[in-house]
DOZATI-269367 format. One record per residue (C-alpha): residue number from 1; residue in one letter; x, y, z. Coordinates in nm, 2 decimals, m for minus. Each point is the difference from the previous one (the first is absolute). Layout:
BEGIN
kolgu_tiba_east_north_up
NUM_A_X_Y_Z .
...
END
This chain:
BEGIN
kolgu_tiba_east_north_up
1_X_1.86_1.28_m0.08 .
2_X_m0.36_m0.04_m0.11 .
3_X_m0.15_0.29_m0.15 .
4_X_m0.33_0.15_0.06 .
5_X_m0.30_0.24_m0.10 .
6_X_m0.05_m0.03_0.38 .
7_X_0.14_0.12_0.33 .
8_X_0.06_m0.22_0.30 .
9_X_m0.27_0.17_0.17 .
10_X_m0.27_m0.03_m0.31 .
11_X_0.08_m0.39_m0.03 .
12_X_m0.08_m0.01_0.37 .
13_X_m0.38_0.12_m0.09 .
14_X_m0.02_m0.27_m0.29 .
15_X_m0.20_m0.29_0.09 .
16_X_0.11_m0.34_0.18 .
17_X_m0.01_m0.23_m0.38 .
18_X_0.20_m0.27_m0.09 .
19_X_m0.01_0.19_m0.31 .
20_X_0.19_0.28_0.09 .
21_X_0.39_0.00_m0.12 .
22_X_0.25_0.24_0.24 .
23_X_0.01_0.24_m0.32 .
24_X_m0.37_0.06_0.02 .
25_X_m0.10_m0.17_m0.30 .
26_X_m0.28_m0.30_0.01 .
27_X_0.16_m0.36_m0.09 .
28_X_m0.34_m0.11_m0.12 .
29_X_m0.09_0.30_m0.24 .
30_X_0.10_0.15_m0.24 .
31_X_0.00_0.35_0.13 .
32_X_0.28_0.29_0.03 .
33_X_m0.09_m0.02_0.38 .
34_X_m0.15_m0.08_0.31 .
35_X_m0.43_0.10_0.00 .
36_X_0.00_m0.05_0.35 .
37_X_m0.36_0.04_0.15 .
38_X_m0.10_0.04_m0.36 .
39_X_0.07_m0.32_m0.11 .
40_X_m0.24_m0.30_m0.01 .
41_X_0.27_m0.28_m0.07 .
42_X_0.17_0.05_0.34 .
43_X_0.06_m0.31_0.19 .
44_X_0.05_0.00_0.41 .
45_X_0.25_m0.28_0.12 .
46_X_m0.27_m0.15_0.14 .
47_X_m0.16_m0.10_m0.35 .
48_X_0.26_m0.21_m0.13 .
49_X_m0.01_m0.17_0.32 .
50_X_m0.34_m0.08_m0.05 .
51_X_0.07_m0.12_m0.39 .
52_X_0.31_m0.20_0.16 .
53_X_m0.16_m0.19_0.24 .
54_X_m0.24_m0.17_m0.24 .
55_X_0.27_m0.07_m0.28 .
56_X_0.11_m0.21_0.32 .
57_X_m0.31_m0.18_0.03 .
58_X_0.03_m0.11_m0.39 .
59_X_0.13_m0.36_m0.11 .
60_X_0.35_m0.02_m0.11 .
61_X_m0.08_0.00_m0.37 .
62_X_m0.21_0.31_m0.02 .
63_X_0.28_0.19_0.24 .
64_X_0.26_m0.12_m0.25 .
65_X_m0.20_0.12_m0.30 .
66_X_m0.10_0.30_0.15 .
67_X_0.43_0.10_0.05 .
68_X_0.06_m0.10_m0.32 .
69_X_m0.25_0.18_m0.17 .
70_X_0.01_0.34_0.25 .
71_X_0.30_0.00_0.14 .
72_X_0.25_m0.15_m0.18 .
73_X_0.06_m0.30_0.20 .
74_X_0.01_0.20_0.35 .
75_X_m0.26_m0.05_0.27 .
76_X_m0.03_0.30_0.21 .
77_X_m0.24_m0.13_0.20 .
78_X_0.22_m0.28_0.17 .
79_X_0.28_0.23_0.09 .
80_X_m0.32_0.22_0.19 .
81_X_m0.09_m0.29_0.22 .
82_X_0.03_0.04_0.30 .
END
């Protein structure tokens, strides 16, 4: 079970961000909760898309430094190709 400050009904208001974890509490921040509207580090789906697609359009070596460096080894962007 995965507790909350929120209610089903509140988390429905909360905005569409990658950030937002399913207890209401931002991945990216360092905050006891979710700003919502209020916060200016919210991130559509549609933004990381955007950052994605050019990490696809690097060479090999700077997409390879770039993992290692930011995301330990992974490449999100890859696995978001469609």
């Amino acid at each position: 079970m995965i507790y909350s400050r929120f209610d089903n009904s509140e988390l429905m208001q909360l905005p569409d961000c990658d950030g937002l974890l399913e207890n209401g509490k931002c991945k990216f921040l360092d905050v006891p909760a979710c700003r919502g509207k209020d916060c200016s580090f919210s991130h559509k789906k549609d933004s990381f898309e955007k950052v994605y697609a050019r990490l696809r359009l690097l060479s090999e070596e700077k997409q390879e430094h770039i993992s290692k460096k930011y995301y330990n080894g992974d490449r999100p962007w890859a696995e978001s190709e469609e």
